[in-house]
C-alpha positions as a Markdown table, in Angstrom:
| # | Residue | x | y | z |
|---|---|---|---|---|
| 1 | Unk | 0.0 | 0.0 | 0.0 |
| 2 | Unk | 1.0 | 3.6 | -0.9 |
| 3 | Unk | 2.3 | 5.0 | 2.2 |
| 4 | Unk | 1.0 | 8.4 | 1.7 |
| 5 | Unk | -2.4 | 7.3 | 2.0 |
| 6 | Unk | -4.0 | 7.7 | 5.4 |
| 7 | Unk | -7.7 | 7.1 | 4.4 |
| 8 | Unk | -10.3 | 5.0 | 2.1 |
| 9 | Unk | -13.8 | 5.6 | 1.8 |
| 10 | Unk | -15.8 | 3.1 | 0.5 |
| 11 | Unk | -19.7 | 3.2 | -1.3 |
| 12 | Unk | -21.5 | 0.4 | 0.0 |
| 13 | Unk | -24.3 | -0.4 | -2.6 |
| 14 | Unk | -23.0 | -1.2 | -6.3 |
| 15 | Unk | -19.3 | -0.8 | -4.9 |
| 16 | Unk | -17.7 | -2.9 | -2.3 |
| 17 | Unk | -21.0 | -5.2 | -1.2 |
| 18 | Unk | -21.5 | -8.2 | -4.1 |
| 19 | Unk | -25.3 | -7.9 | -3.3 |
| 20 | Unk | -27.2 | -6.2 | -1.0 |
| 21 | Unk | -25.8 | -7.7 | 2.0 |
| 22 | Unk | -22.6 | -9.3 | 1.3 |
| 23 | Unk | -19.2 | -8.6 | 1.0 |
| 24 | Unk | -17.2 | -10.4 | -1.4 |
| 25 | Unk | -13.8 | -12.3 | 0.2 |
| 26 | Unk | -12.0 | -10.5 | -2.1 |
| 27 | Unk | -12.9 | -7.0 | -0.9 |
| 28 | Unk | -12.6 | -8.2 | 2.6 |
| 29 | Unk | -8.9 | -9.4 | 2.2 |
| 30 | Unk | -8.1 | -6.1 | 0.6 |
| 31 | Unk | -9.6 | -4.0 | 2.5 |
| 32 | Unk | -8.0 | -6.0 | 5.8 |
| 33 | Unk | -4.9 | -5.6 | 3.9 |
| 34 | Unk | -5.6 | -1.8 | 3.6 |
| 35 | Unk | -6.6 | -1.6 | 7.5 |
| 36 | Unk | -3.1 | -3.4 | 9.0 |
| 37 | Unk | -1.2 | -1.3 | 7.1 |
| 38 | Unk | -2.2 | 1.9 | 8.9 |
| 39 | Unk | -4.6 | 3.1 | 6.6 |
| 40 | Unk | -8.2 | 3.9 | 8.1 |
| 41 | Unk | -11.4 | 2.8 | 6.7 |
| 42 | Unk | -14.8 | 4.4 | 6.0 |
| 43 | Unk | -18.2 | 2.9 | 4.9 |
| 44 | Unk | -20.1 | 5.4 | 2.7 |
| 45 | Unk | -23.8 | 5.2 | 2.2 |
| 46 | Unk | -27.2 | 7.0 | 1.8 |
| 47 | Unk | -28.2 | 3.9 | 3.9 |
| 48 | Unk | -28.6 | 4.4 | 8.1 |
| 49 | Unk | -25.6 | 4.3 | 9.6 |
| 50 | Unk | -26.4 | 1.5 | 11.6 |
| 51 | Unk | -25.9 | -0.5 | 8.2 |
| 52 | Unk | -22.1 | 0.5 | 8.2 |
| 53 | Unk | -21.7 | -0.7 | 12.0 |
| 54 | Unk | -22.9 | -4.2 | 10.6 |
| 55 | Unk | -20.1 | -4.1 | 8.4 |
| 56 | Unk | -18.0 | -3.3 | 10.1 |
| 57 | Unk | -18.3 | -6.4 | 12.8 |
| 58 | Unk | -18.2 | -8.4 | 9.3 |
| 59 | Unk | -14.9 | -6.9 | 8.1 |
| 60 | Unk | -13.8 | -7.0 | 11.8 |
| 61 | Unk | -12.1 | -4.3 | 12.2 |
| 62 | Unk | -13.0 | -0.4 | 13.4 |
| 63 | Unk | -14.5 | 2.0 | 11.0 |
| 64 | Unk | -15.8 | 5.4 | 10.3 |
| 65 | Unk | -19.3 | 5.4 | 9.2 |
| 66 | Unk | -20.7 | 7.5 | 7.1 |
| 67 | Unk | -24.3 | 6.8 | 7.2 |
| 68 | Unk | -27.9 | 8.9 | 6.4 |
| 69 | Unk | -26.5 | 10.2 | 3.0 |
| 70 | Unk | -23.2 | 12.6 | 4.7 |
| 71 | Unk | -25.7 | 13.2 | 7.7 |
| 72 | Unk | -23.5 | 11.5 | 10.4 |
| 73 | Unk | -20.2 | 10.4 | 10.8 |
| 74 | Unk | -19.6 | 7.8 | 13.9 |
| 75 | Unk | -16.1 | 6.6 | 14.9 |
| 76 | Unk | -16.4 | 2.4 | 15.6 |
| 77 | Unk | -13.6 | 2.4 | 17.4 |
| 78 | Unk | -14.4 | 5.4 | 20.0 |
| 79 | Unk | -17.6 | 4.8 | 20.1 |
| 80 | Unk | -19.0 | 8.0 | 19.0 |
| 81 | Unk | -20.6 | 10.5 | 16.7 |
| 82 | Unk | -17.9 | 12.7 | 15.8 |
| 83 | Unk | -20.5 | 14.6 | 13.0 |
| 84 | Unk | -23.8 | 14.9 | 12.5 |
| 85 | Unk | -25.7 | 17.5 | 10.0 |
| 86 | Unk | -29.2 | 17.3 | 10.2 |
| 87 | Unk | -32.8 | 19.8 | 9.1 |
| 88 | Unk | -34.0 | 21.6 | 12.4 |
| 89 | Unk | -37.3 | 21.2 | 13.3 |
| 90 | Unk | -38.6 | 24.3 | 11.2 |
| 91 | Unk | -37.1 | 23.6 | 7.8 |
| 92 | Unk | -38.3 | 19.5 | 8.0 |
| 93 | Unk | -42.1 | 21.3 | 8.3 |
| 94 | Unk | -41.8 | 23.1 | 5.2 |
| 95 | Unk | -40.6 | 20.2 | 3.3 |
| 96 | Unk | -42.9 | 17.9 | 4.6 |
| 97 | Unk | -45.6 | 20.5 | 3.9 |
| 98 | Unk | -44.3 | 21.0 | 0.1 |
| 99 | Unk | -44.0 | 16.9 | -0.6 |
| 100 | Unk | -47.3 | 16.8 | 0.8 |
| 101 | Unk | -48.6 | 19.4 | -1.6 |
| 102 | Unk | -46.5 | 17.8 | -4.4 |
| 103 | Unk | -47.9 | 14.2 | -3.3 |
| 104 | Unk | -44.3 | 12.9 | -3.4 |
| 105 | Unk | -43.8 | 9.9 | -1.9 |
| 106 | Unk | -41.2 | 10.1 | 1.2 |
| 107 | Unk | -39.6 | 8.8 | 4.3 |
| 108 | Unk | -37.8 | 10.5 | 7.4 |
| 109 | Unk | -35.1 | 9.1 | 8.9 |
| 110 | Unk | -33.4 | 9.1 | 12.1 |
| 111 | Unk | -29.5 | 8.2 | 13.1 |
| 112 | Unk | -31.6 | 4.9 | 13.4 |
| 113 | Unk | -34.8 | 4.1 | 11.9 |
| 114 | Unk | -36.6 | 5.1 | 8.5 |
């Protein structure tokens, strides 16, 4: 591995997972490889975070997650949320209000739950 390298984020869906709740052998020796070598690892996905934590006790190793589309970042290792970016309560009303209007189907999610 490239010594300069201090970080790899990885896409979950389409990218590193061979199906929509797999990783293939392949990508878990490289990215173990990747991980003893010094360099840190984050899972990347519009999916709840909670999805990167499962990966991460399959890989077996610590990882940032990078869950809810960018909307939290959580450090495996330390245990905790070291970013988080969500609407405020005023600004989720008016979308909610214009989806409704739109009659757009939508979900809300939480650091947890859809």
């Amino acid at each position: 591995m490239h010594s300069n390298i201090k970080l790899i984020c990885l896409d979950l869906d389409g990218t590193t997972l061979k199906d929509i709740s797999n990783i293939s052998e392949g990508n878990i020796e490289y990215i173990n490889k990747a991980y003893n070598s010094g360099i840190k690892i984050a899972l990347v996905t519009g999916r709840l975070f909670i999805h990167c934590l499962y990966f991460s006790k399959v890989l077996g190793i610590p990882i940032y997650a990078v869950g809810n589309n960018g909307t939290y970042v959580y450090d495996v290792e330390n245990n905790k949320v070291v970013y988080s970016n969500f609407f405020g309560v005023d600004f989720l009303v008016k979308i909610h209000k214009f989806v409704r209007e739109k009659h757009f189907n939508t979900h809300y999610s939480t650091i947890d739950t859809i």
